[in-house]
C-alpha positions in Angstrom: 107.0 15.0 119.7 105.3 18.0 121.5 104.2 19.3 118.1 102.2 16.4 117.2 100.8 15.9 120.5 99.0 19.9 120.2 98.1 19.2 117.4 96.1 16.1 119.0 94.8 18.7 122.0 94.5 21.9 120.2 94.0 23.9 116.7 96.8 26.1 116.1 96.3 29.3 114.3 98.8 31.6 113.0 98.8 34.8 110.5 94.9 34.6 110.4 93.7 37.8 108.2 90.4 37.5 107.4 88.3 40.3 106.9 89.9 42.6 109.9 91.7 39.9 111.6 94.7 41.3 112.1 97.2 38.5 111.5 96.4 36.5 115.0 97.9 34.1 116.4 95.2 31.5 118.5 95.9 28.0 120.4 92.0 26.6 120.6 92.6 23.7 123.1 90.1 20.6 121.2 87.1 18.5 123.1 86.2 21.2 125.2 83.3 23.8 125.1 85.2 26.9 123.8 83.4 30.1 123.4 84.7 33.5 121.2 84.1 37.3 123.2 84.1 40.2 122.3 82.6 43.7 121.2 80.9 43.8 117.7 83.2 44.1 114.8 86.3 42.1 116.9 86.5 39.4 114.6 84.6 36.7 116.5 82.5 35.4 113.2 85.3 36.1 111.0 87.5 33.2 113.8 85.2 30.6 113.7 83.0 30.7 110.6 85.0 32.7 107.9 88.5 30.8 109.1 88.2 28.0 111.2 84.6 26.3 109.4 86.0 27.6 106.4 89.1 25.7 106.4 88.2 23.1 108.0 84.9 22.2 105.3 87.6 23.2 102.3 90.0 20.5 103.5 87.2 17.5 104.4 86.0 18.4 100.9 89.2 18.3 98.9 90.1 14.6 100.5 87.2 13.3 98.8 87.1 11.7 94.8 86.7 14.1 91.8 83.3 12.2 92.0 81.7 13.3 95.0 83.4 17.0 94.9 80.9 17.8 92.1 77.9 17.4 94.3 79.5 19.9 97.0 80.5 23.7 97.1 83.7 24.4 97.1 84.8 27.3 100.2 87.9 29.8 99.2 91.2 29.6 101.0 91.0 31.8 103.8 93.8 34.2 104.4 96.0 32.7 107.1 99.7 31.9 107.3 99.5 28.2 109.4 96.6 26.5 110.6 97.6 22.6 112.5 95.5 20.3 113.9 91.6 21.1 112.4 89.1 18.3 111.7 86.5 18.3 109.7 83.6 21.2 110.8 80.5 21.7 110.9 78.7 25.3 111.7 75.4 26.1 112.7 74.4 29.7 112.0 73.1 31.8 114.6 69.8 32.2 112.9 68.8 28.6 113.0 66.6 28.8 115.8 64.0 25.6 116.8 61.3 25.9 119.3 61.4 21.6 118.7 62.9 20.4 122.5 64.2 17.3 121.1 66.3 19.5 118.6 69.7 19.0 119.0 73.2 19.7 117.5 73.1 16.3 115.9 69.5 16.7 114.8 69.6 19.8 112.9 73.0 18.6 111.5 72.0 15.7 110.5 75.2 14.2 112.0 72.8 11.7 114.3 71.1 9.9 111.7 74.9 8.5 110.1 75.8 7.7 113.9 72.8 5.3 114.5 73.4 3.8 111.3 77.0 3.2 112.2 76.3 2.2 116.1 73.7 -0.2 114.8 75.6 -2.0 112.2 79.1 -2.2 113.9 78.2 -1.3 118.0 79.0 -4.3 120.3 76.3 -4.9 123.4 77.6 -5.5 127.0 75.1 -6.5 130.1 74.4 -3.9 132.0 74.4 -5.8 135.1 78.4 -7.5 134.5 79.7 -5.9 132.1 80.0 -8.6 129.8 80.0 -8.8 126.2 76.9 -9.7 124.9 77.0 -12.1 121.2 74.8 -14.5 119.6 75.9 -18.0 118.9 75.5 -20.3 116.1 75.6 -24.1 116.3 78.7 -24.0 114.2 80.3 -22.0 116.3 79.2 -23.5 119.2 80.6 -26.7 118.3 83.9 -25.4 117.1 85.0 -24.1 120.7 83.7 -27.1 122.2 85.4 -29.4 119.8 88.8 -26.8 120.9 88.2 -28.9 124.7 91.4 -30.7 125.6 91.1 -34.6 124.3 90.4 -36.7 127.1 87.8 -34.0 128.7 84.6 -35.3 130.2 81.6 -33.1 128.4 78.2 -33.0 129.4 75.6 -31.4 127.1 72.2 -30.0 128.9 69.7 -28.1 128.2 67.8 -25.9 131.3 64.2 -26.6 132.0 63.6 -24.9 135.2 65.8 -22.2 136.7 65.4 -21.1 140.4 61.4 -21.4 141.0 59.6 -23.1 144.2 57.8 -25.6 143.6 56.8 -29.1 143.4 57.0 -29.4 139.1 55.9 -32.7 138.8 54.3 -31.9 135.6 57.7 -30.9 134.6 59.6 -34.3 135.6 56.6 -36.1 133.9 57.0 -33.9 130.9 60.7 -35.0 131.0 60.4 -38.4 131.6 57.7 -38.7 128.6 60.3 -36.7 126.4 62.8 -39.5 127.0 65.6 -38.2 129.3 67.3 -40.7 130.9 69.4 -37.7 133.5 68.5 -34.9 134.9 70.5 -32.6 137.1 68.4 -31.3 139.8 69.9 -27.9 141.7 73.4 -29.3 140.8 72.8 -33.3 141.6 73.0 -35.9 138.5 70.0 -38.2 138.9 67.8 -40.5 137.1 64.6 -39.1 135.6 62.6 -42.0 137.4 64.1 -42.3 140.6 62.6 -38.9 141.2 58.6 -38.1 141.3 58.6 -34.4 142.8 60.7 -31.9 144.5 60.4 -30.0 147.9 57.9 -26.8 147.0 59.6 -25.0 149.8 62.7 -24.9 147.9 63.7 -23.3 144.8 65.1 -25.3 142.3 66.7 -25.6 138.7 66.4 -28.7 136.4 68.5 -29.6 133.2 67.9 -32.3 131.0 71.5 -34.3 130.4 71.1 -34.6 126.2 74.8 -35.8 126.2 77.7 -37.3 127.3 81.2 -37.3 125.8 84.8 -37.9 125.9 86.4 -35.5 123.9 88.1 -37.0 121.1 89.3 -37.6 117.5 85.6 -38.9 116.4 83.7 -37.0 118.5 82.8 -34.0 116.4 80.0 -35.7 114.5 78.0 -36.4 117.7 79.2 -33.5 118.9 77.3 -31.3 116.3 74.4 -33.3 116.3 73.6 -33.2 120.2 74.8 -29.2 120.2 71.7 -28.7 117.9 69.2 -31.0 119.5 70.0 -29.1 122.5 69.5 -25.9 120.8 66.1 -27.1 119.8 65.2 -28.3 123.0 66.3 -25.3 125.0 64.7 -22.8 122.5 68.4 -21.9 121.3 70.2 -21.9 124.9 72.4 -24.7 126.2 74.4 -25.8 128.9 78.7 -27.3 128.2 79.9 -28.3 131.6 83.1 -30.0 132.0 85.0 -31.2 135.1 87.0 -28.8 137.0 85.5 -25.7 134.7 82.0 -26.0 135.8 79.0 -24.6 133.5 79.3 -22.8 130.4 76.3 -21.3 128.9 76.0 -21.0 125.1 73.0 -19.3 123.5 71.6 -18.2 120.1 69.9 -15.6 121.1 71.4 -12.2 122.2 71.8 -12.5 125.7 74.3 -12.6 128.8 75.8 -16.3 129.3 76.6 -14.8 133.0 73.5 -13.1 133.9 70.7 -14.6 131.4 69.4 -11.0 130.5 68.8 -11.1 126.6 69.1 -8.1 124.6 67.4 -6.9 121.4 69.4 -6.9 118.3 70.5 -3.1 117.2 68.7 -1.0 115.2 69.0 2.8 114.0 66.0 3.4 116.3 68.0 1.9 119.3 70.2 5.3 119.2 66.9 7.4 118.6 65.5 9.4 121.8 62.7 10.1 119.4 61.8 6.4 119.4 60.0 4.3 121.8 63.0 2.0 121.4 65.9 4.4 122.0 63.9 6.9 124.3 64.8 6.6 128.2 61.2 5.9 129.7 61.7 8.1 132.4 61.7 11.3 130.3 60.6 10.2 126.8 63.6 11.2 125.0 63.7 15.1 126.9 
């Protein structure tokens, strides 16, 4: 067990002879900044380029297909007795010098652009205010955990209009009324679209239109589709499931906390670039 685990925390070297190495013996401990000494001629660049990029770029390359082995030169063995624990390498010669401030290891590597690519197409987005995770909705899907509710469950289907602004809105209520909902739920209360004209403007207030009402059921899952979308069309792809004794559940199709109600852009490449104005922190432009 203790060999495996160093060669999870560090690359093991032993017998290494290249050029005037003289058969060393090194423990490089991994994910941490490591740097080679020395006077000229010790054997730094024969350590880490001639041995330990060597080896490391032999062995990546000789995992891969006949195929792709064509398109790529093939390093010599260096001269070593053991070597445990490398991973693929990279090197960067010392004469690669950029005056660009937004060059980086990544950047000159080339390593970055196949981590945006990967981070966009399988990254997962959490709120930065809860910590939730962050997903997109379809009506399908939307329908299929609500049709998972236990039978017998009381299920109302909203959509919101208004979310915590003063106000009177009696264009709003009008609006609604002329729209045909029957209920609304005004900061919490179920009440009759007509029984209510205008709200206190000293007050904040939030306003959902009822679209539904069911048991769940056996033969529910019919109506249960159609008044998941109408409420999706009504509340430009945002609705509201509440139930008794679980309160409010917010579904949406767009990107966007169901806690919080921050939405998100969907990912992109240039989401991961500091050269873009849509990865870039807008503090320091990307420096």
């Amino acid at each position: 067990m203790k060999k495996a685990s160093d060669e999870l925390d560090h690359i093991l070297i032993r017998g290494a002879r290249e050029h005037n190495l003289n058969s060393i013996e090194v423990k490089i401990p991994k994910r941490k900044l490591v740097v080679l000494t020395g006077v000229s001629g010790s054997g730094k660049s024969s350590l880490a380029f001639d041995t330990l990029y060597a080896e490391g770029q032999r062995r990546y390359v000789e995992s891969l297909s006949a195929y792709a082995r064509q398109f790529l030169g093939q390093m010599e063995k260096p001269k070593y007795d053991t070597i445990r624990g490398l991973s693929p390498t990279i090197s960067i010669e010392q004469k690669t010098t950029s005056r660009n401030p937004r060059s980086t290891v990544g950047t000159i590597t080339e390593i970055s652009d196949y981590l945006r690519v990967l981070f966009a197409r399988v990254g997962e987005q959490f709120c930065h205010q809860c910590g939730r995770k962050v997903q997109s909705q379809s009506a399908q899907n939307i329908s299929r955990e609500l049709l998972s509710y236990p039978a017998g469950s009381r299920l109302l289907i909203l959509v919101p209009l208004l979310v915590n602004r003063k106000g009177e809105h009696r264009e709003l209520l009008e609006d609604a009324r002329a729209q045909g909902f029957v209920r609304l739920r005004v900061d919490g209360e179920i009440v009759r679209s007509e029984e209510i004209e205008i709200l206190d403007k000293r007050k904040k207030h939030t306003v959902e239109a009822i679209i539904d009402r069911l048991v769940m059921k056996e033969d529910v899952s019919e109506r249960l589709t159609e008044s998941v979308e109408q409420a999706l069309t009504l509340g430009n792809g945002v609705l509201i499931a509440n139930t008794e004794g679980s309160g409010d559940q917010v579904f949406s199709e767009h990107l966007s906390c169901n806690h919080c109600g921050v939405s998100f852009p969907p990912l992109t490449p240039q989401s991961f670039s500091f050269n873009s104005p849509q990865g870039m922190c807008h503090d320091c432009n990307g420096l």
